[in-house]
C-alpha positions as CSV (number, residue, x, y, z in Angstrom):
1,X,2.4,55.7,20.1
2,X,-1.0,55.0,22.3
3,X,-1.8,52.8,19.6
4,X,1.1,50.6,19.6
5,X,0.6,50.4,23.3
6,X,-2.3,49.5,23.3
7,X,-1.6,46.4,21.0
8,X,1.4,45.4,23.0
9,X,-1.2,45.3,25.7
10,X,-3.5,42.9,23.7
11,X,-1.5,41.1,22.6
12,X,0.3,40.1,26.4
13,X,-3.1,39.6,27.6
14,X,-4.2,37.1,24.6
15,X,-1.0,35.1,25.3
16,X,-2.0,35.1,29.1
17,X,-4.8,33.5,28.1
18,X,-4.0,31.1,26.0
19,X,-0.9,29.9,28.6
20,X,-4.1,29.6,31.4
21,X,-6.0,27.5,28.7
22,X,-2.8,25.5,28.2
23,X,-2.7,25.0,31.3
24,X,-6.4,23.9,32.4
25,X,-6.0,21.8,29.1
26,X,-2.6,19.7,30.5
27,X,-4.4,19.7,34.2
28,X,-7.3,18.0,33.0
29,X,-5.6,15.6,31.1
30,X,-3.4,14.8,33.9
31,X,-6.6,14.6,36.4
32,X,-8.3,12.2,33.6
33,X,-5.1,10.1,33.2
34,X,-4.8,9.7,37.4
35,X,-8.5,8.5,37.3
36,X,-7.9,5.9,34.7
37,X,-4.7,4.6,35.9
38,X,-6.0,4.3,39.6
39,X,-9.5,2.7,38.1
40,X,-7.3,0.1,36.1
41,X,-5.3,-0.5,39.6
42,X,-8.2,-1.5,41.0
43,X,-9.6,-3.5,38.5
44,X,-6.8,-5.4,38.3
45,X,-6.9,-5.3,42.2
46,X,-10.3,-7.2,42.2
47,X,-9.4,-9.4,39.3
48,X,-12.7,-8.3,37.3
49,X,-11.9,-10.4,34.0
50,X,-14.6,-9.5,32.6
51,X,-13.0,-6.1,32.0
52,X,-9.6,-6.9,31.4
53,X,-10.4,-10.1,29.0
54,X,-12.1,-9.5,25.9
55,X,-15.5,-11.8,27.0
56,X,-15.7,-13.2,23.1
57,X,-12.9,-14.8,20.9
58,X,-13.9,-14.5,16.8
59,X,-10.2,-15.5,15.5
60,X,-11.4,-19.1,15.4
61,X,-14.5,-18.9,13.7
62,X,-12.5,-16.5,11.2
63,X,-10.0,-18.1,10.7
64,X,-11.7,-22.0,10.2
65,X,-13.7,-19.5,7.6
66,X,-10.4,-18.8,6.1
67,X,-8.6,-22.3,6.0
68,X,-12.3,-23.6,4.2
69,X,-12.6,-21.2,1.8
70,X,-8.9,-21.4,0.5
71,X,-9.6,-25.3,0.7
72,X,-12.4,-24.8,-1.5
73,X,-10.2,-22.6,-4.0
74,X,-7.4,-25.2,-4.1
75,X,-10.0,-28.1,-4.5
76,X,-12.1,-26.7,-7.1
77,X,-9.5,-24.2,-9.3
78,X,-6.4,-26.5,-8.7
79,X,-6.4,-26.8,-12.7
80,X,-5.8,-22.9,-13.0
81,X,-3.6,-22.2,-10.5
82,X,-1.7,-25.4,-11.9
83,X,-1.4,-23.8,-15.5
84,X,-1.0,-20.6,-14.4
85,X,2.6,-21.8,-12.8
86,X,3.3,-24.0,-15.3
87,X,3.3,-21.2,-17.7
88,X,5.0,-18.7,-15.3
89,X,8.1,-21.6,-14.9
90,X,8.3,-21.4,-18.6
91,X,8.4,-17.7,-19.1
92,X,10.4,-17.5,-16.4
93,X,13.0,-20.2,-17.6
94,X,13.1,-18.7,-20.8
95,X,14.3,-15.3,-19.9
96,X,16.4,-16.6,-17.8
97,X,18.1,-18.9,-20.5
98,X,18.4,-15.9,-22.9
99,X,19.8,-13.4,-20.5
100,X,22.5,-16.4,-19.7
101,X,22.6,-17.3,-23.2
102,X,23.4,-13.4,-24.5
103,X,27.4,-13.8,-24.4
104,X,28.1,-11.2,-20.6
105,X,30.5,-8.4,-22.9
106,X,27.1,-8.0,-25.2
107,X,24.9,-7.7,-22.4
108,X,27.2,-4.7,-20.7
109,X,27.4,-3.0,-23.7
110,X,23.5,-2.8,-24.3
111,X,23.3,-1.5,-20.5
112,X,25.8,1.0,-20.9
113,X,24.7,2.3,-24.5
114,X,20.8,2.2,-23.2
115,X,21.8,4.0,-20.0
116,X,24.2,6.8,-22.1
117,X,21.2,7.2,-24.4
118,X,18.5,7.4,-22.0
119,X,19.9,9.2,-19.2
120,X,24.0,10.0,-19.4
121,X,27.3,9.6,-20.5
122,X,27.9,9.0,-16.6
123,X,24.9,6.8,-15.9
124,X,25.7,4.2,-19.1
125,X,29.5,4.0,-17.8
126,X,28.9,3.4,-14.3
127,X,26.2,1.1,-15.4
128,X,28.6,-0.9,-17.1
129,X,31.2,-0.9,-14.4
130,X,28.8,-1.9,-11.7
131,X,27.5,-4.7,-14.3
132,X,31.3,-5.4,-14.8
133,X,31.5,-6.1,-11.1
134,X,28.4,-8.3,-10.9
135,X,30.0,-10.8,-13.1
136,X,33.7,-10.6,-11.3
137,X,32.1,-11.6,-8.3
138,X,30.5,-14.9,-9.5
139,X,26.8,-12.8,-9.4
140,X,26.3,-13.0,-12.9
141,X,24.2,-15.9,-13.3
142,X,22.0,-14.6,-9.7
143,X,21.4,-11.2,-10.9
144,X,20.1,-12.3,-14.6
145,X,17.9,-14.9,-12.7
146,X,16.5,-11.8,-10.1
147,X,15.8,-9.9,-13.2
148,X,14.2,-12.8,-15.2
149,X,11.7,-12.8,-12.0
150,X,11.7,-8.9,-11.7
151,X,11.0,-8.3,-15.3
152,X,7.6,-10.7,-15.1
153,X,6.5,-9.4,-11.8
154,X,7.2,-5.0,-13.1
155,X,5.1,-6.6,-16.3
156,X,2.3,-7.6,-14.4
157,X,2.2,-5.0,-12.1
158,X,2.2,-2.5,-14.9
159,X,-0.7,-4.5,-17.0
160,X,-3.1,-4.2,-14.3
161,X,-2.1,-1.3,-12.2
162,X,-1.8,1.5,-15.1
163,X,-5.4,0.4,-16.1
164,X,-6.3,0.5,-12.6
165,X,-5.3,4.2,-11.7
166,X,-6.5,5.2,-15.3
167,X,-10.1,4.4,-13.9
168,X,-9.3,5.5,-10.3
169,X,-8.7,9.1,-11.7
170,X,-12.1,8.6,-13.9
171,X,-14.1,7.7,-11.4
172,X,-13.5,9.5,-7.9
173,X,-16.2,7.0,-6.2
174,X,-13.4,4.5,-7.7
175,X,-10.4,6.0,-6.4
176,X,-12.0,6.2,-2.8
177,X,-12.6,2.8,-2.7
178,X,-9.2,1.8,-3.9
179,X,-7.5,4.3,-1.5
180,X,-7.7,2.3,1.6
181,X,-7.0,-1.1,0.0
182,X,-3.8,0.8,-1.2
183,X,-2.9,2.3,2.1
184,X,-3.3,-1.0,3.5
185,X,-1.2,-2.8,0.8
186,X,1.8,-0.3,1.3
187,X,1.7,-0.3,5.4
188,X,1.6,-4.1,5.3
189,X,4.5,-6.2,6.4
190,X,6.5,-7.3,3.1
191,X,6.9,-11.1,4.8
192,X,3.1,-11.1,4.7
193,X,2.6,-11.2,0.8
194,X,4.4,-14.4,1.2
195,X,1.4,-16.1,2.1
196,X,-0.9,-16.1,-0.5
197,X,1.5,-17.1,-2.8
198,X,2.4,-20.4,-0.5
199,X,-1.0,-21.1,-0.4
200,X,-2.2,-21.2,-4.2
201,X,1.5,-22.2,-5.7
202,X,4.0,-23.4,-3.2
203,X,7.0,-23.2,-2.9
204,X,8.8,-21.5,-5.8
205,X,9.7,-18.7,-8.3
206,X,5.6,-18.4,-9.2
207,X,5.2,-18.0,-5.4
208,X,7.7,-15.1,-5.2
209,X,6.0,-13.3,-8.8
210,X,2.8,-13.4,-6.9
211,X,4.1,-11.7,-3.5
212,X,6.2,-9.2,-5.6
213,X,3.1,-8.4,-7.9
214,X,1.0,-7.3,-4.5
215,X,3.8,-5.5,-3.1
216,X,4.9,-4.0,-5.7
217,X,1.6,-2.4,-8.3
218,X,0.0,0.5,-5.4
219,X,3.0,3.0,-6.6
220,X,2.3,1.9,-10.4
221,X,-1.8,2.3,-9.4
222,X,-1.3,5.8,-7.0
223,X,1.1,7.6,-9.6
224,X,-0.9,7.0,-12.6
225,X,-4.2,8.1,-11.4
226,X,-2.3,11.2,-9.5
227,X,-0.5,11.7,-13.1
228,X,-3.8,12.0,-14.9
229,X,-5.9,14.1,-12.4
230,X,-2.8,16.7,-12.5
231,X,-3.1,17.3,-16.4
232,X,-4.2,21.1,-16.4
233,X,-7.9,21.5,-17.2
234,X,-7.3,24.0,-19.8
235,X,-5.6,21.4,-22.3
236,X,-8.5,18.4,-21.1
237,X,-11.2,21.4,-22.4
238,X,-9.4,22.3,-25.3
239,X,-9.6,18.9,-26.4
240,X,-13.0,18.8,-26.1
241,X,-13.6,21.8,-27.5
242,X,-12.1,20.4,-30.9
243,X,-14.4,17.4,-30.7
244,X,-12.4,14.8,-28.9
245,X,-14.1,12.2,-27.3
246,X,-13.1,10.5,-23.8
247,X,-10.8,7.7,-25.6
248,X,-8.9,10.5,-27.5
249,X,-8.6,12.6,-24.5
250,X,-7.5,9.7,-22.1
251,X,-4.8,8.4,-25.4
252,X,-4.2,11.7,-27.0
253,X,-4.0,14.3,-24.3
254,X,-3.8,13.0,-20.7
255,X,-1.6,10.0,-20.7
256,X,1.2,11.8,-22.9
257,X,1.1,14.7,-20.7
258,X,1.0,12.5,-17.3
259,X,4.2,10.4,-18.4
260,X,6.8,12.0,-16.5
261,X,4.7,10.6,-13.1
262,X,3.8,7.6,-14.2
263,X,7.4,7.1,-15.0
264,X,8.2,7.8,-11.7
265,X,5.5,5.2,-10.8
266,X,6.7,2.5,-12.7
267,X,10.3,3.1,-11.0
268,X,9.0,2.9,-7.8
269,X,7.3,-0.3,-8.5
270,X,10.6,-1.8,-10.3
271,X,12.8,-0.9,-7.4
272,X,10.3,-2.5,-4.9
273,X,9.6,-5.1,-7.0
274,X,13.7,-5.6,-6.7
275,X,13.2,-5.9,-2.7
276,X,10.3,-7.9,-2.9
277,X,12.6,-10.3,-4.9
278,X,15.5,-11.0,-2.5
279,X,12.7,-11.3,0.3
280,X,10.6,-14.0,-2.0
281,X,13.8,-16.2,-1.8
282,X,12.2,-17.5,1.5
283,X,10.0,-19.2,-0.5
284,X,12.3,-20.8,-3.0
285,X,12.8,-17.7,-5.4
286,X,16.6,-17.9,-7.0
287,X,18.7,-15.1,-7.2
288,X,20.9,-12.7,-5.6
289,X,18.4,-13.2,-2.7
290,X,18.9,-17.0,-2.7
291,X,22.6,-16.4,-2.5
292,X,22.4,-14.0,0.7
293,X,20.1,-16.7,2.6
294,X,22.1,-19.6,1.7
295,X,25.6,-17.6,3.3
296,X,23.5,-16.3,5.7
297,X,22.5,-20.0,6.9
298,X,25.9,-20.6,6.3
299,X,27.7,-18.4,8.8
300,X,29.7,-17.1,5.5
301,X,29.3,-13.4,6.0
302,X,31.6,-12.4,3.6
303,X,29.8,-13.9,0.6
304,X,26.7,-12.5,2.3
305,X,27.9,-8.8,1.8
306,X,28.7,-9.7,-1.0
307,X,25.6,-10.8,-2.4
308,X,24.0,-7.8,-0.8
309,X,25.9,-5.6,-2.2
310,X,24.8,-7.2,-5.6
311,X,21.4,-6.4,-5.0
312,X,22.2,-2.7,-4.4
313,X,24.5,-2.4,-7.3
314,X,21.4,-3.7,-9.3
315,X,18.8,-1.1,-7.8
316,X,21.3,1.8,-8.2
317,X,21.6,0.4,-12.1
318,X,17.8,0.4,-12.6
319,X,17.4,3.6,-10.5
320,X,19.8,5.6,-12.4
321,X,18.5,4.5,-16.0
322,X,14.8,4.7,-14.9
323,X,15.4,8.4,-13.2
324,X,17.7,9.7,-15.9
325,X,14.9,9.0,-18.6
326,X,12.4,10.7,-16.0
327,X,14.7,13.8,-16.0
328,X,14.9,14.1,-19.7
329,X,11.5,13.5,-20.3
330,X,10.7,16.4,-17.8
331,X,13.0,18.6,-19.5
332,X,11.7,18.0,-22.9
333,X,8.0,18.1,-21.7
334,X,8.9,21.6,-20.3
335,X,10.5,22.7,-23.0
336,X,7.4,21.8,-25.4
């Protein structure tokens, strides 16, 4: 019993404490805070400038640096960037063509029976219902040209950002130099990825493949190398224990037994590569995001909704396919 009392005691006379260190921590803070905000009063008071005006300006120096050096790029590698849209346009226009050509009853079908197959009995039918609805509202044409565009940019974005997180999670002097150019590239403005694009190929579909590449690959890059570095270290020894080298442990062991999350990496980057899209139409893109800036211009809201609604009737199409094979893929993994 004395015991117990005696820890009651301790105990009311720790939290005594800690409420009188609370409070000399909040008094201080509040003393410090008075302090500055009478020093700024008078500061302003006396009009010292030289304290509330930064003294030197770099932004024009930077950015004539900037403006030259791109001017230098455009000037000197016009030839590249020139070929390098002229075959996008193609690829682009071809895909395009073929998903227009494919006769619309054909095209649902292959949806639904992909979607049954890969994920459910649920997720093909409501694909093909949502599909359905896609062409009864005149989106047809829109949506195949958003995913002739989508499909390029999600192909790009894989070729170079799987590779990318495969030597990330190699190479941890690697992955912490690619960490903050990542964490930049997700916190970024999406309207900002615009830019480059304008710069190098104008106006255009090319334009909006370039913004939607940089927006979209640091989910594709993060999830892969996270993927890899989670394979248990039991299995990676194994391997080597039976004479594998690095190459057959990367093909062999790791990447089969990190698919699952860089599944879910490559579904992140197609659904905001699908964002990035409808944004890009600012910059000439075509599309379902084309359609909801011209009603938007337009004052017609109703064919705006409408096209909006197109674009999340897409995602939920691509989301539910790209999840559902994610889920079974788990399953089977775990059942292995």
């Amino acid at each position: 019993m004395s015991v117990t009392l005696e820890k009651e005691k301790l105990s009311t006379q720790e939290s005594k404490e800690n409420d009188k260190s609370y409070i000399i921590k909040y008094g201080i803070s509040l003393v410090v805070f008075v302090i500055v905000m009478g020093l700024s009063w008078v500061i302003h008071l006396m009009k010292i400038t030289q304290i509330t005006d930064f003294p030197v300006n770099f932004s024009p120096p930077v950015t004539n640096a900037i403006d030259d050096f791109v001017d230098f790029l455009v000037v000197n590698f016009a030839w590249i960037f020139d070929w390098m849209s002229d075959q996008a346009k193609v690829l682009i226009g071809k895909i395009r063509d073929f998903l227009i050509w494919v006769p619309w009853p054909f095209t649902i079908l292959a949806i639904m029976y992909t979607g049954w197959k890969v994920a459910s009995r649920n997720v093909g039918i409501g694909s093909a219902i949502a599909l359905l609805l896609l062409g009864l509202f005149n989106l047809w044409v829109s949506a195949m040209v958003t995913i002739a565009i989508m499909v390029i940019a999600v192909l790009i974005s894989i070729v170079i950002g799987i590779p990318l997180g495969i030597i990330a999670a190699s190479s941890n002097r690697f992955d912490a130099a690619i960490k903050p150019i990542l964490d930049g590239m997700q916190t970024m403005p999406s309207f900002v990825y615009l830019v480059p694009g304008i710069m190098f190929f104008g106006l255009g579909n090319v334009a909006a493949i370039l913004a939607t590449v940089l927006y979209a690959i640091p989910p594709c890059i993060r999830l892969t190398n996270l993927g890899i570095r989670q394979v248990d270290i039991a299995v990676v020894e194994a391997g080597t224990a039976f004479g594998s080298n690095r190459m057959q442990l990367l093909t062999k062991v790791q990447i089969p037994m990190a698919i699952p999350t860089i599944m879910a990496g490559i579904n992140q980057t197609v659904m905001m590569a699908l964002a990035m899209v409808t944004i890009a139409a600012m910059v000439g893109a075509g599309g379902l995001g084309a359609d909801v800036f011209r009603a938007m211009g337009q004052l017609e809201q109703g064919d705006a909704v409408i096209a909006g609604l197109g674009i999340v009737v897409l995602a939920i199409v691509i989301d539910r396919i790209s999840q559902g094979y994610i889920n079974n893929r788990n399953q089977t993994t775990s059942i292995e």
